[in-house]
C-alpha positions, -999 to 999 in steps of 0.1 A, spaced: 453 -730 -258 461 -698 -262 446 -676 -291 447 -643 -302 422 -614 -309 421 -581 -329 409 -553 -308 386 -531 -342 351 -521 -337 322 -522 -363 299 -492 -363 268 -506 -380 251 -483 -412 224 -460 -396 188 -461 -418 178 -424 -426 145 -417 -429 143 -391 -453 101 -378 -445 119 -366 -415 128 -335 -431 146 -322 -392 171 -351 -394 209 -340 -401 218 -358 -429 244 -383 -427 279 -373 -440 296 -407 -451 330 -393 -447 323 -379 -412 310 -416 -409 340 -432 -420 367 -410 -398 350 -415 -369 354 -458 -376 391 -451 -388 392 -436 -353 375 -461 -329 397 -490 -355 427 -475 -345 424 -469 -310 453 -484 -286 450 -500 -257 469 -500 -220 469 -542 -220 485 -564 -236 477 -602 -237 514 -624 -233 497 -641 -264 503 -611 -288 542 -609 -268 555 -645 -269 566 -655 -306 564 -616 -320 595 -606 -337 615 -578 -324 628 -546 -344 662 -532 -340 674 -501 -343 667 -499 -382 632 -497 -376 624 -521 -405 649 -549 -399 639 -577 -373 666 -585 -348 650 -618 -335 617 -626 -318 605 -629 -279 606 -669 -264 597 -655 -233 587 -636 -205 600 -633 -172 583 -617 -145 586 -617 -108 563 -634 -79 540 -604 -77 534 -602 -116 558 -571 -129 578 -579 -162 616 -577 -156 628 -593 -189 620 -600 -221 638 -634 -235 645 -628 -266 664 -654 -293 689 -640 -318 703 -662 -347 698 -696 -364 666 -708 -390 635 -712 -376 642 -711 -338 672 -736 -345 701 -730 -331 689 -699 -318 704 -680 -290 683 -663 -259 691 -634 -241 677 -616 -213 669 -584 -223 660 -562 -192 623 -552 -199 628 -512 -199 652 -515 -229 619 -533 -251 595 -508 -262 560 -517 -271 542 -498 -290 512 -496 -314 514 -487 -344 487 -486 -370 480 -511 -398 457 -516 -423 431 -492 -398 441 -517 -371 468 -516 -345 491 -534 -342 519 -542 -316 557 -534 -325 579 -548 -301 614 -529 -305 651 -525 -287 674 -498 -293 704 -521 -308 713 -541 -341 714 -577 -346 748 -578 -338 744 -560 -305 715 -581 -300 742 -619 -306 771 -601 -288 748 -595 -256 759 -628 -229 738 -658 -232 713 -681 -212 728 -712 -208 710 -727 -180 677 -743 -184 643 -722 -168 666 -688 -175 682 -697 -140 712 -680 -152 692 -648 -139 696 -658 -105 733 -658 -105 752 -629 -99 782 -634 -122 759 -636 -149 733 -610 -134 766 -584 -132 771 -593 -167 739 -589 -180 735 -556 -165 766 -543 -170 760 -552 -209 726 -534 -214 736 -505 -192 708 -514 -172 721 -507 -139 690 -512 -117 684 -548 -133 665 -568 -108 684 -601 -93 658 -629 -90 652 -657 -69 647 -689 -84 613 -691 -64 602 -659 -70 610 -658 -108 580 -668 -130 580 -676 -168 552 -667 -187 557 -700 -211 554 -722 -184 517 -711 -171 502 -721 -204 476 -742 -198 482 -742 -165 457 -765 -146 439 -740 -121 427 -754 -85 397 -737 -68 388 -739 -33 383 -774 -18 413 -783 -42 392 -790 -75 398 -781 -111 382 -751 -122 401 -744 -154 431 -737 -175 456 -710 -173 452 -693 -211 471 -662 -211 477 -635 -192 472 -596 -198 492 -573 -184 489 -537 -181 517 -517 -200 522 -480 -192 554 -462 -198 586 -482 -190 561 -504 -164 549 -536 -173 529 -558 -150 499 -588 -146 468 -577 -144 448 -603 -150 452 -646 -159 426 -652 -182 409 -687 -168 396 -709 -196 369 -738 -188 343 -760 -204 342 -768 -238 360 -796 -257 395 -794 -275 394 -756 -271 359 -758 -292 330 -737 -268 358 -728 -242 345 -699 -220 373 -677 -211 373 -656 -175 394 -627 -170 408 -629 -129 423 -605 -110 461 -612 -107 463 -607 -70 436 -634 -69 454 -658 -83 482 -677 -60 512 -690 -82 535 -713 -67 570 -728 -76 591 -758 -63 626 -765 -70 620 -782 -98 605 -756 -115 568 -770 -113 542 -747 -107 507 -748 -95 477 -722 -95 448 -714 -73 424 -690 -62 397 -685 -39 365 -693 -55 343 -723 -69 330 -731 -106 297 -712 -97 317 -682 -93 339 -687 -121 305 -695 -142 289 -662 -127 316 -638 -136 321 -618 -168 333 -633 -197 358 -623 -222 366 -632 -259 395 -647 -267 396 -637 -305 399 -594 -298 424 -604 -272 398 -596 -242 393 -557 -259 362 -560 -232 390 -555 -203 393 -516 -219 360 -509 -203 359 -498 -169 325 -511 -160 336 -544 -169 368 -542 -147 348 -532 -118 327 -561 -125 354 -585 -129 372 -569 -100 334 -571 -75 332 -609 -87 362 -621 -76 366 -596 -46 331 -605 -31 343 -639 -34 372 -636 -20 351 -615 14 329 -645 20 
């Protein structure tokens, strides 16, 4: 399933030995800036987890507009909407709407000494129910052109990107999608995915794989390289996901943790090592 994390850092208390009469003593409030400062850090990624089910801002920064149902990206991983349901109680009777992704900001803001993610458009609640609706199930209504002139036309958003149906992915529909390795066998779970946000860009950069464990109790979870992982859709909106490597690789590569949403990704060296697992792999 797919779980969150909190991405704050715990600088342990330092022992001072005080016969060591060289030793700068230790300021506490030095101490406690430079924690406030690692706590509060942001980061580039974003796990869909933290996305999917957060409730959006309007353009009164403290009033909520409605919340994100969805995300809709294309074959090769970039965000192009957000789907994002206005009205009724509780998800009932709601309304969705595709809101082309550069009109969503995400940003970090801090709470509490932690940050946390605001997900915000530039309209009111009204704007928000007066924009056209998704009727048709799997948000194929973004693959028509009436309703993709619409749309577009709507959020002033004139390079919108069309979609194909085949080539138009929904982030709700790979969770906990079964993953096939190679010679066809289960190596896991599609458990979220983290994509890397900069600017007005938005895109995959990782599926995070989870395997082993029971109920979601002692599940491992493996961060993949996006372009290592093959997603494929039929007509009937079924997908399936491989890539090119075996439970011993899987087993071998770094792992993340699910509960700081996979904060160990922010490290370089562990991105190069994720990255030489699965590329070595990949070479042989």
């Amino acid at each position: 399933m797919l779980v969150t994390r909190t991405l704050g850092l715990l600088l342990a208390v330092a022992l001072v030995v005080p016969a060591v009469a060289d030793d700068k003593p230790v300021n506490n409030q030095e101490k406690e800036a430079t924690t406030t400062k690692k706590n509060t850090e942001k980061s580039d990624r974003i796990a869909a987890t933290r996305v999917l089910g957060a409730s959006v801002y309007g353009s009164n920064k403290e009033d909520t507009v409605g919340s994100v149902n969805d995300i809709v990206m294309t074959k090769d991983g970039e965000v192009v909407y957000m789907i994002i349901g206005s009205g009724g109680v509780a998800g009932v009777g709601e309304t969705n709407h595709a809101v082309p992704a550069k009109a969503v900001d995400l940003a970090w803001v801090d709470t509490d000494d932690e940050p946390t993610l605001k997900v915000s458009i530039p309209m009111s609640a009204e704007d928000l129910e007066n924009a056209p609706a998704l009727s048709l199930e799997h948000c194929a209504d973004l693959t028509v052109d009436a309703f993709h002139e619409r749309n577009s036309k709507y959020f002033k958003s004139t390079d919108a990107q069309q979609l194909k149906a085949e080539e138009m992915f929904l982030a709700s529909a790979l969770n906990d999608l079964d993953v096939k390795g190679s010679g066809n066998e289960s190596i896991g779970q599609l458990d979220d995915i983290v994509f890397n946000h900069k600017m007005d860009k938005c895109k995959a950069e990782y599926f995070i794989l989870g395997s082993g464990g029971t109920l979601g109790v002692g599940e491992k979870y493996t961060a993949v390289p996006a372009d290592k992982v093959k997603v494929t859709k039929t007509e009937d909106n079924q997908y399936t996901a491989m890539i090119d490597a075996d439970k011993n690789i899987v087993g071998a590569a770094p792992k993340v943790t699910s509960d700081k949403y996979y904060a160990e990704l922010d490290s370089e060296d562990m991105r190069n090592n994720v990255d030489k697992a699965f590329h070595e792999a990949g070479d042989k």
